[in-house]
C-alpha positions in Angstrom: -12.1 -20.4 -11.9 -11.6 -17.6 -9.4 -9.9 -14.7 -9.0 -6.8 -15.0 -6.6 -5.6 -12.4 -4.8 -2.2 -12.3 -2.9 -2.6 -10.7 0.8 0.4 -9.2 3.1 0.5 -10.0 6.6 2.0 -7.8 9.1 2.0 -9.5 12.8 -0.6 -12.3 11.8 -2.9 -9.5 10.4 -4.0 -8.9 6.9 -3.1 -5.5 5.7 -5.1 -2.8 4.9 -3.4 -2.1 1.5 -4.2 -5.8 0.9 -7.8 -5.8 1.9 -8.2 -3.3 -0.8 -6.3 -5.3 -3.0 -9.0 -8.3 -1.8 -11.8 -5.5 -2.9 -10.3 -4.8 -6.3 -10.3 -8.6 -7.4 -13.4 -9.0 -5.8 -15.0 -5.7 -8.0 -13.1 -8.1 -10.7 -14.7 -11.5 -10.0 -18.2 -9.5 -10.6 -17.3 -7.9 -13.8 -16.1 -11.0 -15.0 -19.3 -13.7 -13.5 -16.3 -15.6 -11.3 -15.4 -15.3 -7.3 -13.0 -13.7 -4.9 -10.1 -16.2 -3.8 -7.3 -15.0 -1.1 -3.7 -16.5 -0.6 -2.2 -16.2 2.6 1.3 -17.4 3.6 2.7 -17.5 7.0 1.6 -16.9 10.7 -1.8 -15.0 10.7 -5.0 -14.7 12.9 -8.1 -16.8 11.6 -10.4 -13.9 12.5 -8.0 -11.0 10.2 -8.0 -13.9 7.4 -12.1 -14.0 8.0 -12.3 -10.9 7.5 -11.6 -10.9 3.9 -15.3 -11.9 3.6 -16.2 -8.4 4.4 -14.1 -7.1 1.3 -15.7 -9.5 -0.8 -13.7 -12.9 -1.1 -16.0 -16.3 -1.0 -12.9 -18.0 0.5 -8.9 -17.9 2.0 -6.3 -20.4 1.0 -3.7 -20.3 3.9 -0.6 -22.1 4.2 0.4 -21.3 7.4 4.3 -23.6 7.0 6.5 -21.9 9.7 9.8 -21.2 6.7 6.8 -19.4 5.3 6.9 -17.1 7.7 9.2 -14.9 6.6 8.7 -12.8 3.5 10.5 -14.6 1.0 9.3 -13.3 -2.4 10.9 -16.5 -4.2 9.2 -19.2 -2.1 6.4 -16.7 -2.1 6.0 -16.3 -6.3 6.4 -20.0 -6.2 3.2 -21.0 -4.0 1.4 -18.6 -5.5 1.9 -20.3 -9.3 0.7 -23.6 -7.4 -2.2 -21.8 -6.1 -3.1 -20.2 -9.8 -3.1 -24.0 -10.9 -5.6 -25.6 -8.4 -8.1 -22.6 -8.6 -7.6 -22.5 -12.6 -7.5 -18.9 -11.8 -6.8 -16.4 -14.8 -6.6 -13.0 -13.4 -4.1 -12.3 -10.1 -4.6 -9.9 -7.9 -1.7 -8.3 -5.4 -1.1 -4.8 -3.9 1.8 -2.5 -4.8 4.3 -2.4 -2.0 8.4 -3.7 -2.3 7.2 -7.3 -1.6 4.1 -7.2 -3.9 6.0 -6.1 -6.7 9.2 -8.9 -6.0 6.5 -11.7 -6.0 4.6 -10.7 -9.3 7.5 -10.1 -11.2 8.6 -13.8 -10.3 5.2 -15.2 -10.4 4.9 -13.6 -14.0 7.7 -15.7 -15.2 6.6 -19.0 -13.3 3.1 -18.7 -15.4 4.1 -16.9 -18.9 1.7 -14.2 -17.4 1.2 -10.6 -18.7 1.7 -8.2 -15.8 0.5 -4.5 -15.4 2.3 -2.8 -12.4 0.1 0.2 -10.5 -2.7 -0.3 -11.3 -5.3 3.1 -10.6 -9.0 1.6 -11.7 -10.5 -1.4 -12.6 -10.3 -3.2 -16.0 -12.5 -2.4 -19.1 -12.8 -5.8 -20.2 -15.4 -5.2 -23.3 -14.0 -6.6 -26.1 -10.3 -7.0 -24.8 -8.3 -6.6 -21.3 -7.2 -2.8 -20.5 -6.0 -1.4 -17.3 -5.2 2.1 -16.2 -1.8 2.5 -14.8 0.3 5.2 -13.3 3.7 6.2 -14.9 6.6 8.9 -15.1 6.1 8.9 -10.8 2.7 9.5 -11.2 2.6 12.6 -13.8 0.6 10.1 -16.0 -0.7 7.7 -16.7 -1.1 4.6 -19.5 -3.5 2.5 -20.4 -2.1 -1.0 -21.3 -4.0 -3.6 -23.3 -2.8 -7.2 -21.3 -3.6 -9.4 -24.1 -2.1 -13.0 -22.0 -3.8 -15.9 -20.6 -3.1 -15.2 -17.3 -3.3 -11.4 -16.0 -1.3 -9.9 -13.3 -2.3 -6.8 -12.1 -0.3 -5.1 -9.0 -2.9 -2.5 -7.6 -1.9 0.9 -6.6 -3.5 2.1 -3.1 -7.0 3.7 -3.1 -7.9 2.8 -6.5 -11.0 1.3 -5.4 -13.1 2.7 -2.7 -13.2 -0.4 -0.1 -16.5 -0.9 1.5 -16.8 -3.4 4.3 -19.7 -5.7 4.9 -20.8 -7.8 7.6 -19.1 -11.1 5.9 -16.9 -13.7 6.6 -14.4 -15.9 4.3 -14.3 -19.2 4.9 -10.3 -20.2 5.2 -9.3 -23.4 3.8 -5.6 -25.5 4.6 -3.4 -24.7 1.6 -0.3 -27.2 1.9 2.2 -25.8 -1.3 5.2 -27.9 -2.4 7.9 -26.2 -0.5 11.5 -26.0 -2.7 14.5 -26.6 -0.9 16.3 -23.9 -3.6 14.0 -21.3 -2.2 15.3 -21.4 0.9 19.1 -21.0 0.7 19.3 -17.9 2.6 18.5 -17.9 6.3 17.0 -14.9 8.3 18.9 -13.8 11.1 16.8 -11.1 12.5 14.4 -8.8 11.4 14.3 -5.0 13.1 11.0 -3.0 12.6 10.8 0.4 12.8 9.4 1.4 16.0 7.1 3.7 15.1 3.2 3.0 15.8 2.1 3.4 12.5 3.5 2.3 9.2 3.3 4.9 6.9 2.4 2.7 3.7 -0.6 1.6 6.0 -1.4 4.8 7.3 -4.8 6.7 6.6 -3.9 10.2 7.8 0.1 11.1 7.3 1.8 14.3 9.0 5.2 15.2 7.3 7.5 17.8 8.4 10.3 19.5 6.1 13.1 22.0 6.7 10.6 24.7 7.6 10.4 23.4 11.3 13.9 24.7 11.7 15.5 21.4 13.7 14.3 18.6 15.3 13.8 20.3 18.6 10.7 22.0 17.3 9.1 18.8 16.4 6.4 18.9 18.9 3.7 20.5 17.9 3.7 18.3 14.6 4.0 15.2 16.8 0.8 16.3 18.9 -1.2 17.0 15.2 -0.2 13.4 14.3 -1.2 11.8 18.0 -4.4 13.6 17.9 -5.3 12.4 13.9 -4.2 9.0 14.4 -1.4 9.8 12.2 1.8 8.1 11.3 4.8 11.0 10.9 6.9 11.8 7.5 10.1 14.0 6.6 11.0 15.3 3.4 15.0 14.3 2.4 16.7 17.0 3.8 15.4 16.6 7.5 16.3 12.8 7.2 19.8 13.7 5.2 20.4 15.8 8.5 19.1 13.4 11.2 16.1 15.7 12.4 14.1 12.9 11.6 14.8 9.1 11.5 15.5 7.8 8.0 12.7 5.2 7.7 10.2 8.3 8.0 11.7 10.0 4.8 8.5 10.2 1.8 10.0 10.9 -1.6 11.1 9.4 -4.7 14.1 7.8 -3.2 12.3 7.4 0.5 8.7 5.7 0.4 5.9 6.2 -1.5 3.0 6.7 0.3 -0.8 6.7 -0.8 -2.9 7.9 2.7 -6.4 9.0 2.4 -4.9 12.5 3.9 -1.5 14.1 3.5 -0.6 17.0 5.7 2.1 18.9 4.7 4.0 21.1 7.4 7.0 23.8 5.6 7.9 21.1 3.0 8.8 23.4 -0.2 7.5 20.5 -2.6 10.6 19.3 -4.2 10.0 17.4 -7.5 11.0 14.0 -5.7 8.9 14.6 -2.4 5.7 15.4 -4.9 6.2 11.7 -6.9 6.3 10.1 -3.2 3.0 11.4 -1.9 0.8 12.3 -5.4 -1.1 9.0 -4.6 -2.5 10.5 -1.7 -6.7 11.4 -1.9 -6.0 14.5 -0.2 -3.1 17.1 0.0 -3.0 19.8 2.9 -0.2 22.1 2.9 0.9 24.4 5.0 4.1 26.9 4.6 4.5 30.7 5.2 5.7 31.0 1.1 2.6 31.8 -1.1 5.0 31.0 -3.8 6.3 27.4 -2.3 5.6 24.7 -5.4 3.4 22.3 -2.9 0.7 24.8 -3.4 0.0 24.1 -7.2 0.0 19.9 -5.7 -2.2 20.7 -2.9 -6.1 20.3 -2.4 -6.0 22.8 0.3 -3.7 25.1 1.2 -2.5 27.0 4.4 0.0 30.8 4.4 1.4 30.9 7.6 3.9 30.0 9.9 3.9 26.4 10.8 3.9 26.9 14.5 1.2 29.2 14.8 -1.1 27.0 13.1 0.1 23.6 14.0 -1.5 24.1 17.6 -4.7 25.8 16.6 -5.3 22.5 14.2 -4.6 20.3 16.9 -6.8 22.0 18.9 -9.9 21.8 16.6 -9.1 17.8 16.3 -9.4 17.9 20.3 -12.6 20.1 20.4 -14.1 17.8 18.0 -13.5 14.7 19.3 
């Protein structure tokens, strides 16, 4: 038996979000004496799937059909139930994200499996199955007692600390029964946002809000972001009023982000732009109100006026570099 854990590809790469996911179930295999299996579905680099060794997987199952190819969270859940039945595997591992969620929900129902939706730490499994999971948007959390055969657990970003060793997986030919049913709709084409770095898989995140005062003052938060490695982020507002384009918008109702540094530039800290970022390891915010609500959110806190100190930061990255 192994623990299997379900990996998202993005341009033949593994993702990072899923090569913590990989770390999770393989901090899982050791707590319960079993090992690390990945799934991989679609077009992906041998070297990226390899690399799941380093994160602490023994081996990679990778189908690598072309109508795979294409996220397909139906064809997905079902492959994945096939894959639980050759590796006998009891516990299932996938990252949170739009498509991690669609395929465990479906998988859940293929295998009569209990499933626990982000997940924040690993399991105490003395004397029963608990997991720690984050409700109410993050204001709180639960801890839920998955009492099934089968376990599904859908892991919340940084809940485990990902080290990275020198090893390698070893990536076996996984050829799934393909359903015709799961393939009724066809993909036309598929846009990505052009932006460099996705902001679910970004590390460092600079957001702006209404406090920049249009989009024509964008500049200085764009040079912050290019010299951090940053992806960017709006609040609502600056996307409702086409500052920013809409697939940057973090909130509630936007995307939920998770990076291991949040930078905050004259966002107010609106109820539903705190539940989109309070996943993040670090909050910095910066806004000229001592009174603004982000403060009581934030790990560190700037009072000041956004374009004074946007440059000076950037120009401490610079010197430091």
């Amino acid at each position: 038996m192994s623990v299997l854990i379900f990996v998202e590809l993005d341009n033949g790469l593994v993702k990072k979000t899923s090569l913590e996911a990989v770390a999770y179930g393989a901090e899982v295999a050791k707590m319960t004496g079993t090992t690390a299996t990945v799934l991989a579905l679609g077009k992906a680099d041998t070297a990226s799937l390899e690399q799941a060794g380093a994160f602490g997987a023994s081996k990679v199952l990778y189908a690598s059909d072309d109508k795979l190819t294409h996220e397909n969270s139906l064809a997905y859940a079902d492959v994945l139930a096939q894959a639980v039945k050759q590796e006998e595997s009891k516990i299932i591992i996938l990252a949170k994200s739009g498509l991690g969620d669609a395929v465990a929900a479906r998988a859940s129902a293929k295998l009569k499996a209990g499933i626990v939706s982000g997940v924040t730490e690993l399991p105490l499994i003395n004397g029963g199955f608990t997991v720690k999971r984050s409700i109410f948007t993050g204001k709180a959390f639960s801890n839920v007692e998955v009492k099934s055969e089968i376990k599904i657990l859908v892991v919340k970003k940084n809940a485990i600390e990902a080290t990275e060793s020198s090893e390698k997986a070893t990536v076996e030919t996984f050829s799934p029964v393909l359903r015709d049913q799961d393939f009724q709709a066809n993909v036309g084409t598929i846009e990505k946002a052009s932006s460099e770095l996705s902001l679910t898989e970004a590390d460092i995140i600079v957001s702006g809000g209404r406090g920049m005062k249009g989009p024509e003052n964008w500049q200085p938060l764009l040079d912050l972001a290019k010299a951090l490695g940053a992806a960017t982020g709006c609040s609502k507002p600056v996307s409702d009023l086409d500052w920013r384009p809409h697939h940057e918008h973090i909130g509630q109702t936007g995307i939920k982000v998770a990076p291991n540094l949040y930078i905050a530039c004259g966002i107010s800290g609106a109820i539903q732009h705190l539940a989109g970022v309070n996943g993040s390891k670090y909050i910095v915010v910066i806004n000229k109100d001592p009174e603004a609500p982000f403060f009581k959110a934030a790990d560190y806190g700037i009072v000041g006026d956004v374009f004074e100190i946007l440059p000076k930061l950037t120009k401490a990255v610079e010197d430091l570099k």
